[in-house]
Backbone atoms as SQL, in Angstrom:
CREATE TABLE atoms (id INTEGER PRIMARY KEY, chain TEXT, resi INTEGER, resn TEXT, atom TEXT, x REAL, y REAL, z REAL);
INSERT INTO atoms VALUES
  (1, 'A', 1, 'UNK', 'N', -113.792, 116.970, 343.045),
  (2, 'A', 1, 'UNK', 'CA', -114.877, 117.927, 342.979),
  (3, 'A', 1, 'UNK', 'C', -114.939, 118.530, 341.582),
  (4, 'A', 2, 'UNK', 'N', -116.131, 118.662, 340.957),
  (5, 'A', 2, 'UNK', 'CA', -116.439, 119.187, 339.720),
  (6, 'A', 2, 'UNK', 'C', -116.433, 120.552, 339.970),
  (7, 'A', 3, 'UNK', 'N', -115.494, 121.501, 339.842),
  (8, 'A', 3, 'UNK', 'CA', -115.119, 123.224, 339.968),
  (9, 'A', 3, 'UNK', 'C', -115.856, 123.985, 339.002),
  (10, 'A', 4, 'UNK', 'N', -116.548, 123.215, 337.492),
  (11, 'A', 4, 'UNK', 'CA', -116.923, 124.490, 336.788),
  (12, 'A', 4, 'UNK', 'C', -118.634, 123.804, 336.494),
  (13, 'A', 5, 'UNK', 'N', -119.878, 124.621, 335.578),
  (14, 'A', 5, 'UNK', 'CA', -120.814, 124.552, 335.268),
  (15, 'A', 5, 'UNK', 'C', -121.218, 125.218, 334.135),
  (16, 'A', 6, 'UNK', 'N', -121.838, 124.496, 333.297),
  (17, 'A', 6, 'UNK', 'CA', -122.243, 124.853, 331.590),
  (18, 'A', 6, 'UNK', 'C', -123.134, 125.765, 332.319),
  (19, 'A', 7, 'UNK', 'N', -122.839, 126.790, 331.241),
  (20, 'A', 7, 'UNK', 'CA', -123.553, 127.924, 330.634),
  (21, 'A', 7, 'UNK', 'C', -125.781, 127.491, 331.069),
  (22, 'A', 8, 'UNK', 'N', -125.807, 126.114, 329.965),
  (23, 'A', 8, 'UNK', 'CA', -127.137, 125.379, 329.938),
  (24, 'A', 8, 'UNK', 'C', -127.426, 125.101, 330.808),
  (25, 'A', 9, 'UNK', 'N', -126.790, 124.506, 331.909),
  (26, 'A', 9, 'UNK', 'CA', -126.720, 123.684, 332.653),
  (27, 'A', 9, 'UNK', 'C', -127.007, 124.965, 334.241),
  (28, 'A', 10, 'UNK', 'N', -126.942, 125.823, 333.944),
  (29, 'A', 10, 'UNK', 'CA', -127.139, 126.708, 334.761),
  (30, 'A', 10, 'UNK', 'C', -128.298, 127.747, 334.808),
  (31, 'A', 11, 'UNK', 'N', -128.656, 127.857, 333.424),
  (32, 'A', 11, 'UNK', 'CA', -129.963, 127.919, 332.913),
  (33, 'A', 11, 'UNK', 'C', -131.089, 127.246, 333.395),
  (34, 'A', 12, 'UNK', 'N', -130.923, 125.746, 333.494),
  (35, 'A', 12, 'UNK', 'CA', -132.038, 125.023, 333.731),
  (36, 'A', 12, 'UNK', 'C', -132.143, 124.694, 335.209),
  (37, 'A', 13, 'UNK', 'N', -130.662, 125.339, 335.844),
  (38, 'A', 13, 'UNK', 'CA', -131.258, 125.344, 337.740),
  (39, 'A', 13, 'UNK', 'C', -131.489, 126.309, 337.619),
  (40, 'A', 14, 'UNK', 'N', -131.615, 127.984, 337.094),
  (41, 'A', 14, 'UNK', 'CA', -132.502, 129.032, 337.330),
  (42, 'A', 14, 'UNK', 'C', -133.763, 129.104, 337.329),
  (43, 'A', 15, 'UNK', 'N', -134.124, 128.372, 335.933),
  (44, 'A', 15, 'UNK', 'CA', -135.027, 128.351, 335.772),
  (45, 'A', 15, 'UNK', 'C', -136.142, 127.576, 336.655),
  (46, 'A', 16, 'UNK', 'N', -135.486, 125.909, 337.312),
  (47, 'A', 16, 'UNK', 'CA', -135.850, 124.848, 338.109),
  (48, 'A', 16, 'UNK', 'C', -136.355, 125.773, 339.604),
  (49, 'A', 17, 'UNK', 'N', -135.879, 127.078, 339.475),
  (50, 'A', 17, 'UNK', 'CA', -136.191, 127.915, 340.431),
  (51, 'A', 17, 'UNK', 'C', -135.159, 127.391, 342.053),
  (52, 'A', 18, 'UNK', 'N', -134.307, 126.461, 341.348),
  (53, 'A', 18, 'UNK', 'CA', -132.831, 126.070, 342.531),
  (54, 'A', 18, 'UNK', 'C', -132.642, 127.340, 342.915),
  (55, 'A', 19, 'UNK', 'N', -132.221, 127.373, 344.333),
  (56, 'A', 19, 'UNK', 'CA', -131.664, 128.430, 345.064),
  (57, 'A', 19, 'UNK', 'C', -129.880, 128.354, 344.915),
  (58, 'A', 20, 'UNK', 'N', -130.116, 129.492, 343.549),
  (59, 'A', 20, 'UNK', 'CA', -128.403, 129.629, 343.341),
  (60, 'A', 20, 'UNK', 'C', -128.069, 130.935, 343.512),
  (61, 'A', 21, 'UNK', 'N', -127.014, 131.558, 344.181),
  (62, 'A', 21, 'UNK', 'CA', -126.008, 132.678, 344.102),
  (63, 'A', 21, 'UNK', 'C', -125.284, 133.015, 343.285),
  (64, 'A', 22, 'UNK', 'N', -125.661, 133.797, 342.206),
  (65, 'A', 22, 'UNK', 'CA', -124.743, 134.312, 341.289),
  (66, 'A', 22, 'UNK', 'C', -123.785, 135.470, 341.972),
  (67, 'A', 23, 'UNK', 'N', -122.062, 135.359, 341.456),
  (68, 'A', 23, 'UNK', 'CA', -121.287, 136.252, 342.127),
  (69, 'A', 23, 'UNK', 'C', -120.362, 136.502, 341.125),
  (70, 'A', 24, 'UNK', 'N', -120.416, 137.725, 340.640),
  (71, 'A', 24, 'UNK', 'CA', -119.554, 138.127, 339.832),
  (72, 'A', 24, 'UNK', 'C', -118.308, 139.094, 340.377),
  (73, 'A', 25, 'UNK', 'N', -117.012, 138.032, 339.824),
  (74, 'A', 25, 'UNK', 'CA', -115.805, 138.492, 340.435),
  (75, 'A', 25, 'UNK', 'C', -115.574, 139.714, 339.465),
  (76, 'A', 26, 'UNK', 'N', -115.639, 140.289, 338.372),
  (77, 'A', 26, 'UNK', 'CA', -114.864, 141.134, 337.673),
  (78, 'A', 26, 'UNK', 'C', -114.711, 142.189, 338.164),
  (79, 'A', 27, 'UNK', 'N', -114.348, 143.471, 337.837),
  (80, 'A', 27, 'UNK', 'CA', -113.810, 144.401, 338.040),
  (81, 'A', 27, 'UNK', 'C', -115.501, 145.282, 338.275),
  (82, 'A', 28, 'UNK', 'N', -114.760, 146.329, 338.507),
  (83, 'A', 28, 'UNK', 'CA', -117.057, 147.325, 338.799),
  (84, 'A', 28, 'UNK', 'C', -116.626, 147.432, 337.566),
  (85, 'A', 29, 'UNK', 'N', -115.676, 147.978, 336.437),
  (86, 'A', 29, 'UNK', 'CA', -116.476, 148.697, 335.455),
  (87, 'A', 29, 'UNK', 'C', -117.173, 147.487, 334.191),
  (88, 'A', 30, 'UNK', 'N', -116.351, 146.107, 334.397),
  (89, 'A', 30, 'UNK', 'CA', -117.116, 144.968, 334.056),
  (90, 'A', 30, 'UNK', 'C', -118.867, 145.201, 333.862),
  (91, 'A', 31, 'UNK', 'N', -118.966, 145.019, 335.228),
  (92, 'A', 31, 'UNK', 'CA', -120.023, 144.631, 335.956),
  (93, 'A', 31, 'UNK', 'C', -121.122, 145.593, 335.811),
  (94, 'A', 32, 'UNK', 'N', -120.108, 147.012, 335.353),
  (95, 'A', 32, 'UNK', 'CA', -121.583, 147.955, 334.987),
  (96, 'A', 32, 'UNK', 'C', -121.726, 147.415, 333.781),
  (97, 'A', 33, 'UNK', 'N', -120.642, 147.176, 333.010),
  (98, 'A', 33, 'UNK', 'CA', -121.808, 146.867, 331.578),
  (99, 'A', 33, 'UNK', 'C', -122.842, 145.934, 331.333),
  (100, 'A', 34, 'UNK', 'N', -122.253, 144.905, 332.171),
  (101, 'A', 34, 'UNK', 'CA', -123.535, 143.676, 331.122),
  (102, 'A', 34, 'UNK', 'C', -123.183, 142.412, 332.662),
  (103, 'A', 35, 'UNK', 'N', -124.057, 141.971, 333.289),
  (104, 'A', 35, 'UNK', 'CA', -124.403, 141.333, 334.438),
  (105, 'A', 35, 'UNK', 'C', -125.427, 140.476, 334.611),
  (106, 'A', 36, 'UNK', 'N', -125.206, 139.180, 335.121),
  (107, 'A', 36, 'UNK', 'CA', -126.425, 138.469, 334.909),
  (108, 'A', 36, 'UNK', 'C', -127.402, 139.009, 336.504),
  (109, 'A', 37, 'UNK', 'N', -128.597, 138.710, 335.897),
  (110, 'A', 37, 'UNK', 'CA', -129.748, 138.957, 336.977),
  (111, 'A', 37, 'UNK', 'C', -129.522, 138.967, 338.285),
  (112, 'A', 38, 'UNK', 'N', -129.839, 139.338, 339.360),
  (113, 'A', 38, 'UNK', 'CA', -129.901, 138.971, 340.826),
  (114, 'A', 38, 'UNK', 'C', -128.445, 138.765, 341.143),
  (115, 'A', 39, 'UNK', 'N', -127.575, 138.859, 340.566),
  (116, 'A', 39, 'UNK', 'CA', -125.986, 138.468, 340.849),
  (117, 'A', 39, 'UNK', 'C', -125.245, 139.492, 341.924),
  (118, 'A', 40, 'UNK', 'N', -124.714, 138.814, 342.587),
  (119, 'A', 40, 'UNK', 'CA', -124.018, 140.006, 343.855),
  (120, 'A', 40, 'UNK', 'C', -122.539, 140.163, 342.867),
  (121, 'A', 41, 'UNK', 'N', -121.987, 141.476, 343.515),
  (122, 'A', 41, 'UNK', 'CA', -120.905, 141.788, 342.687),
  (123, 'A', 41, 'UNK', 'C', -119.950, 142.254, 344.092),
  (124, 'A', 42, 'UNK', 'N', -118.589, 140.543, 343.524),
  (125, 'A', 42, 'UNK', 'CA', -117.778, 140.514, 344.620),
  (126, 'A', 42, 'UNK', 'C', -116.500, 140.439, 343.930),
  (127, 'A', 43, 'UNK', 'N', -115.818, 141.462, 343.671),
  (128, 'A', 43, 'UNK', 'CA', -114.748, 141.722, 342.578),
  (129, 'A', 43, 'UNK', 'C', -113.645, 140.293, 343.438),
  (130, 'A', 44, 'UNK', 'N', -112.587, 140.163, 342.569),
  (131, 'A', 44, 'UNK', 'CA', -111.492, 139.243, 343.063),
  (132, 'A', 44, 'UNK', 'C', -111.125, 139.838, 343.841),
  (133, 'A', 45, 'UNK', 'N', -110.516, 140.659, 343.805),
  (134, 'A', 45, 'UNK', 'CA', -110.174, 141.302, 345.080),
  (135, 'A', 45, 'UNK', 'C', -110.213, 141.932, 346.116),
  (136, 'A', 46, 'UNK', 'N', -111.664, 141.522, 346.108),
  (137, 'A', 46, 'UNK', 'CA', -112.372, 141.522, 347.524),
  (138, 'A', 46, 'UNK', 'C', -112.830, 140.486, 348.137),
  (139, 'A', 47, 'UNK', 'N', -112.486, 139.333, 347.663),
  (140, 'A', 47, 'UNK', 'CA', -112.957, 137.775, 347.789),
  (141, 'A', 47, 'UNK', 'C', -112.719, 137.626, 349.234),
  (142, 'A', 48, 'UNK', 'N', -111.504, 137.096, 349.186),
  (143, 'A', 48, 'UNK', 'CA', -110.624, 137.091, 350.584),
  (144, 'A', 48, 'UNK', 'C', -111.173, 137.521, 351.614),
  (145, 'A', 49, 'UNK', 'N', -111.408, 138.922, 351.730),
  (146, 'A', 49, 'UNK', 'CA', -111.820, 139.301, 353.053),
  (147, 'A', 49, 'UNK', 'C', -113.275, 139.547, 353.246),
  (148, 'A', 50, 'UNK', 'N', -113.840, 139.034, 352.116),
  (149, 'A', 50, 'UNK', 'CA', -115.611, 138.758, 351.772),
  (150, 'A', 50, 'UNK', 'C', -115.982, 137.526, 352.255),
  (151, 'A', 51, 'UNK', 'N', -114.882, 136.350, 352.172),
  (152, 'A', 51, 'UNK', 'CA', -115.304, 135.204, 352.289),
  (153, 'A', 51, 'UNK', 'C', -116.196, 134.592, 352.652),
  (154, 'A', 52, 'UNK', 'N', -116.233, 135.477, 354.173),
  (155, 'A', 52, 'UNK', 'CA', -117.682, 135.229, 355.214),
  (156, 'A', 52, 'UNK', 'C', -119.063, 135.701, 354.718),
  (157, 'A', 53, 'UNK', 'N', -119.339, 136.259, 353.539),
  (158, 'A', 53, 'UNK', 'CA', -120.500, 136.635, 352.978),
  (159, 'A', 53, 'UNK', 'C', -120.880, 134.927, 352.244),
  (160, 'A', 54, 'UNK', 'N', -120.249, 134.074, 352.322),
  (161, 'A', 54, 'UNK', 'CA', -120.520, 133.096, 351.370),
  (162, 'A', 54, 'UNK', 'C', -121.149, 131.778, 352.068),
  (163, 'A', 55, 'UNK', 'N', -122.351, 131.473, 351.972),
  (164, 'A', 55, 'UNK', 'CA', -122.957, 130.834, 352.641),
  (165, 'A', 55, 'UNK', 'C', -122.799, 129.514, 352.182),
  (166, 'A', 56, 'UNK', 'N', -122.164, 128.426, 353.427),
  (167, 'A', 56, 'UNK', 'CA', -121.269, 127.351, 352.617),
  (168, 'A', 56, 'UNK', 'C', -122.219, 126.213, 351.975),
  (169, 'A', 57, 'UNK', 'N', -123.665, 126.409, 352.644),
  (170, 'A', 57, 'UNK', 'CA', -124.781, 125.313, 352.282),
  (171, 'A', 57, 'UNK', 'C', -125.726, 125.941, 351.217),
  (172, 'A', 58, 'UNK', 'N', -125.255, 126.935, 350.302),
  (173, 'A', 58, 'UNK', 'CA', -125.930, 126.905, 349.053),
  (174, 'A', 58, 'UNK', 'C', -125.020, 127.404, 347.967),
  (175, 'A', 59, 'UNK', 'N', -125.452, 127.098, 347.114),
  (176, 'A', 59, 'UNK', 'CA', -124.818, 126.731, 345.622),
  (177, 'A', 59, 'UNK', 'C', -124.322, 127.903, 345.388),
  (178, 'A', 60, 'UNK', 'N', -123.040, 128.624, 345.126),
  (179, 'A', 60, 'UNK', 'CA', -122.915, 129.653, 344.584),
  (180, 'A', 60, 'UNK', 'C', -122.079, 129.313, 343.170),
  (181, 'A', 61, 'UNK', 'N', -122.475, 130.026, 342.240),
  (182, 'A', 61, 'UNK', 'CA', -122.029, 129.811, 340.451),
  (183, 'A', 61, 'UNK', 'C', -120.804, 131.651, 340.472),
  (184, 'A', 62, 'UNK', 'N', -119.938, 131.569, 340.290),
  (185, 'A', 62, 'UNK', 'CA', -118.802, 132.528, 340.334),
  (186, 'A', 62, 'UNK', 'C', -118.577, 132.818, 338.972),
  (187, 'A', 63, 'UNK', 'N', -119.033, 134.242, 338.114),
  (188, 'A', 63, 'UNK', 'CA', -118.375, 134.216, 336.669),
  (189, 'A', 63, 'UNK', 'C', -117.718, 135.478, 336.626),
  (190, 'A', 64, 'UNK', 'N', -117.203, 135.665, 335.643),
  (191, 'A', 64, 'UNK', 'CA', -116.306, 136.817, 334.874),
  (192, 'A', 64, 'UNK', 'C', -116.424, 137.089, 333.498),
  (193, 'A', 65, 'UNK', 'N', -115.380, 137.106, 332.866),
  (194, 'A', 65, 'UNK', 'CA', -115.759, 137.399, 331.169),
  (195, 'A', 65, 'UNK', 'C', -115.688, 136.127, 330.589),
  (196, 'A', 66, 'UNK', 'N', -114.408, 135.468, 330.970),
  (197, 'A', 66, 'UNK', 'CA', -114.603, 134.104, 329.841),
  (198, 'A', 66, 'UNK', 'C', -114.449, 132.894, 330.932),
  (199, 'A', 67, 'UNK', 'N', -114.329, 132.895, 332.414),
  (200, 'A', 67, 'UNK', 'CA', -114.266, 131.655, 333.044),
  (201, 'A', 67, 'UNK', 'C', -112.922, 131.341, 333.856),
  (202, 'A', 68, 'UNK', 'N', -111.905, 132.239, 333.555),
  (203, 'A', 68, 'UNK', 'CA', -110.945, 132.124, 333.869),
  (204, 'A', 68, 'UNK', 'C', -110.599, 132.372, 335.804),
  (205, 'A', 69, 'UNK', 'N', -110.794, 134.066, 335.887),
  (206, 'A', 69, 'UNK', 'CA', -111.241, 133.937, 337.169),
  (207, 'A', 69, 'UNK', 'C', -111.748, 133.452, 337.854),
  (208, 'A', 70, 'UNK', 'N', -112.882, 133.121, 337.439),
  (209, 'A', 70, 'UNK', 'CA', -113.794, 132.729, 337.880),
  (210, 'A', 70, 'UNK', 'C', -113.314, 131.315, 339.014),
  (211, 'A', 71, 'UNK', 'N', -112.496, 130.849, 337.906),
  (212, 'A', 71, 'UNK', 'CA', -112.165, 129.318, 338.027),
  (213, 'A', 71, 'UNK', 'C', -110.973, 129.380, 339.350),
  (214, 'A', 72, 'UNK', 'N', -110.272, 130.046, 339.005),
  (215, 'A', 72, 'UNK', 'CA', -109.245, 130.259, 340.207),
  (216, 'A', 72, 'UNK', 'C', -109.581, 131.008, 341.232),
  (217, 'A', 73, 'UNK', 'N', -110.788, 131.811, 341.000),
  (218, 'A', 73, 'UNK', 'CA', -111.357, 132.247, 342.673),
  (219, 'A', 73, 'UNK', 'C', -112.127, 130.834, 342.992),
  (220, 'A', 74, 'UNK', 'N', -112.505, 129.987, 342.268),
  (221, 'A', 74, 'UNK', 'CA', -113.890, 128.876, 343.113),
  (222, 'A', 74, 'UNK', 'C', -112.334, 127.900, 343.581),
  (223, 'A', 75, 'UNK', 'N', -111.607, 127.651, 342.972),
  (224, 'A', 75, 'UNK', 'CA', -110.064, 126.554, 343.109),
  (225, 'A', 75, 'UNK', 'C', -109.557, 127.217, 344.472),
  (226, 'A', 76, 'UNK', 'N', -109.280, 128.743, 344.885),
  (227, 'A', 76, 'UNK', 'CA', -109.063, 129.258, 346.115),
  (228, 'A', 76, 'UNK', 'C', -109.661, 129.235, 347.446),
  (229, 'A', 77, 'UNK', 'N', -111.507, 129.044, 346.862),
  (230, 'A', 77, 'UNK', 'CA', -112.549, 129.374, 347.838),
  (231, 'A', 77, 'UNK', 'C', -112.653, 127.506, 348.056),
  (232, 'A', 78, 'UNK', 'N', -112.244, 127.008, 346.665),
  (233, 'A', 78, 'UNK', 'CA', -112.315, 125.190, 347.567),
  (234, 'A', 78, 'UNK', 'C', -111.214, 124.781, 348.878),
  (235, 'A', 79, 'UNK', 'N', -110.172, 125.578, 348.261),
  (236, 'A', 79, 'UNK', 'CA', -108.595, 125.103, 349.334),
  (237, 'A', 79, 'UNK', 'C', -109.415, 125.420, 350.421),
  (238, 'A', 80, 'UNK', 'N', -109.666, 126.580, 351.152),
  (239, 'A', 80, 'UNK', 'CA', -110.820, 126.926, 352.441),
  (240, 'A', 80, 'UNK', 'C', -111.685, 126.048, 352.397),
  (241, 'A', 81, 'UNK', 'N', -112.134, 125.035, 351.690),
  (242, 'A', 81, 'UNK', 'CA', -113.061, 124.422, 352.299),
  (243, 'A', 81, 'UNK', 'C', -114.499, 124.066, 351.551),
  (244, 'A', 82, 'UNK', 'N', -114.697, 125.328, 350.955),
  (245, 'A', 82, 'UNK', 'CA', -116.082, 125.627, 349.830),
  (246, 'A', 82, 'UNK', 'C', -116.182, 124.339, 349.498),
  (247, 'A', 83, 'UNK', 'N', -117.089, 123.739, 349.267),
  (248, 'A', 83, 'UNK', 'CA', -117.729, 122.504, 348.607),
  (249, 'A', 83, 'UNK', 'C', -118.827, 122.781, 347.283),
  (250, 'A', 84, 'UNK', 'N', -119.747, 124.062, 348.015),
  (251, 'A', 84, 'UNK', 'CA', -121.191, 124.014, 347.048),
  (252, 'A', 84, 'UNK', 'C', -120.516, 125.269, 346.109),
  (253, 'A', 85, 'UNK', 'N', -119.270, 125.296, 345.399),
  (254, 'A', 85, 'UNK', 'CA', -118.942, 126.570, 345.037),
  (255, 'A', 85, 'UNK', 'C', -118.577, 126.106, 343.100),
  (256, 'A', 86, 'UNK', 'N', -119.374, 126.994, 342.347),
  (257, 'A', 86, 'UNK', 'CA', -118.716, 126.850, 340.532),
  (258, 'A', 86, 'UNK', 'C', -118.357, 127.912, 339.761),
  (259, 'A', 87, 'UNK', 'N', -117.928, 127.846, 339.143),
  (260, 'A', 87, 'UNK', 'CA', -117.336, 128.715, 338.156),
  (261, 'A', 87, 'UNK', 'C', -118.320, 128.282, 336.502),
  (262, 'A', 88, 'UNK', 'N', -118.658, 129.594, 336.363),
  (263, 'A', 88, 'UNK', 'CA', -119.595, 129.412, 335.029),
  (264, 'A', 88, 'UNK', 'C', -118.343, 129.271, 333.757),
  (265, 'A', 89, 'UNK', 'N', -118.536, 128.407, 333.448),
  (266, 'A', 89, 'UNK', 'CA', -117.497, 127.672, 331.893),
  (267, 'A', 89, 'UNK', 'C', -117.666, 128.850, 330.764),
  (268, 'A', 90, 'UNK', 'N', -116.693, 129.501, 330.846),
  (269, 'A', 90, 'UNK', 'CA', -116.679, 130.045, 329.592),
  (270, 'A', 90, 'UNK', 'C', -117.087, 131.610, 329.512),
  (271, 'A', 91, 'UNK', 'N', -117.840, 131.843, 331.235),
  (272, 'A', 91, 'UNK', 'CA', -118.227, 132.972, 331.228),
  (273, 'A', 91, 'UNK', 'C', -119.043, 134.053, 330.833),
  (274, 'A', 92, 'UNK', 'N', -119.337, 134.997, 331.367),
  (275, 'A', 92, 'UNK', 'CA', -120.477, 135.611, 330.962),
  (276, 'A', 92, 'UNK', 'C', -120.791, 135.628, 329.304),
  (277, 'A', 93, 'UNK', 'N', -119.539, 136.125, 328.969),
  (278, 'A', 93, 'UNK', 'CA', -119.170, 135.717, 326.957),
  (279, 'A', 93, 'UNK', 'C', -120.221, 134.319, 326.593),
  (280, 'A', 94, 'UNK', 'N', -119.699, 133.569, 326.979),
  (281, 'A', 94, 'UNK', 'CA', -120.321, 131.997, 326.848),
  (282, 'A', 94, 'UNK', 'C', -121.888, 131.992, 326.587),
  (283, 'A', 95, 'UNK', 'N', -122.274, 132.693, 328.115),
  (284, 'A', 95, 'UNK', 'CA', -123.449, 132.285, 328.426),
  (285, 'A', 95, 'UNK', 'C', -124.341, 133.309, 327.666),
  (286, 'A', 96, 'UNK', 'N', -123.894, 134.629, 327.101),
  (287, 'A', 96, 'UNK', 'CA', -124.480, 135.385, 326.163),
  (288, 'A', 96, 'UNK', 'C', -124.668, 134.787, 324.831),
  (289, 'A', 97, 'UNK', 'N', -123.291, 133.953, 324.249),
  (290, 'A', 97, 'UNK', 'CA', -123.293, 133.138, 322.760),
  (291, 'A', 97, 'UNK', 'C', -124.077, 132.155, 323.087),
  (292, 'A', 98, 'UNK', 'N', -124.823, 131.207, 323.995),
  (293, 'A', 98, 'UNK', 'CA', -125.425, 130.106, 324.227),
  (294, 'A', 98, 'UNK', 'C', -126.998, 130.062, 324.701),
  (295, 'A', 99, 'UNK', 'N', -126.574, 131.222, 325.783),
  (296, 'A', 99, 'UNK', 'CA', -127.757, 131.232, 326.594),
  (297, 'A', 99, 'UNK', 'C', -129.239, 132.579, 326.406),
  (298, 'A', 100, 'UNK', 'N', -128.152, 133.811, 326.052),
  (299, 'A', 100, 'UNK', 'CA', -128.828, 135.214, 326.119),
  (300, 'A', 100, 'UNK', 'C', -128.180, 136.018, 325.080),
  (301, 'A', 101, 'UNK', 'N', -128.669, 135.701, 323.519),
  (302, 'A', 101, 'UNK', 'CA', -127.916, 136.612, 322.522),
  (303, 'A', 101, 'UNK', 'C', -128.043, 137.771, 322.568),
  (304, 'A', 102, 'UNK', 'N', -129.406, 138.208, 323.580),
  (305, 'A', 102, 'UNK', 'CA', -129.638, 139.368, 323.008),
  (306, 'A', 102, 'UNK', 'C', -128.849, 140.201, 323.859),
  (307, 'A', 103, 'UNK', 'N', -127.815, 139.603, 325.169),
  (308, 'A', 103, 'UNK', 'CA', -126.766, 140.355, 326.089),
  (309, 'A', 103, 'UNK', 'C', -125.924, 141.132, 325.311),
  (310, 'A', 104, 'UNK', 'N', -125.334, 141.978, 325.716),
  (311, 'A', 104, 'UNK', 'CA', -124.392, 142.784, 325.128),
  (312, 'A', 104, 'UNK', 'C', -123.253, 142.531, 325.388),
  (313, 'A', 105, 'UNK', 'N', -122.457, 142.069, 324.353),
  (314, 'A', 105, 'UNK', 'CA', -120.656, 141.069, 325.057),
  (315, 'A', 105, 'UNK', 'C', -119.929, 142.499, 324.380),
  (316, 'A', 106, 'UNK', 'N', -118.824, 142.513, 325.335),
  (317, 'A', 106, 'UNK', 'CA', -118.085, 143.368, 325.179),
  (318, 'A', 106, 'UNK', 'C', -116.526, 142.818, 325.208);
């Protein structure tokens, strides 16, 4: 299974108007600063007992700051089973240097 997804590459299923779930694991005070659009905010450590919020037949994209979490919450949520589940490469950081300069990286 392919676990992560370019920055671009995630861009152009938003845009394709694909029905994707953005879920950002970071921390709240992360998440107040700088957040991509429409994104639900499901810290790591609330994953676990969130699980059941995660609807297994559509695409959910999982980021953080640089990809890291991200990657080991979608690697946790696969052991359970997850199939339609990614981790954005590189992270919100990434996708601000690539995708959205005018984001505010912190």
């Amino acid at each position: 299974m392919h676990y992560e997804i370019e920055a671009n590459e995630l861009k152009e299923l938003l845009d394709s108007g694909e029905p994707v779930v953005l879920v950002d694991v970071r921390e709240p005070w992360e998440h107040e600063i700088v957040r991509l659009p429409d994104s639900r905010h499901i810290p790591m450590y609330e994953l676990g007992r969130r699980v059941d919020k995660i609807d297994r037949d559509r695409l959910h994209v999982l980021y953080c700051h640089h990809g890291v979490r991200s990657l080991h919450a979608v690697l946790a949520l696969a052991e359970r089973g997850f199939e339609n589940v990614r981790s954005l490469r590189g992270g919100i950081d990434l996708w601000a240097a690539e995708v959205d300069p005018e984001m505010p990286r912190y």
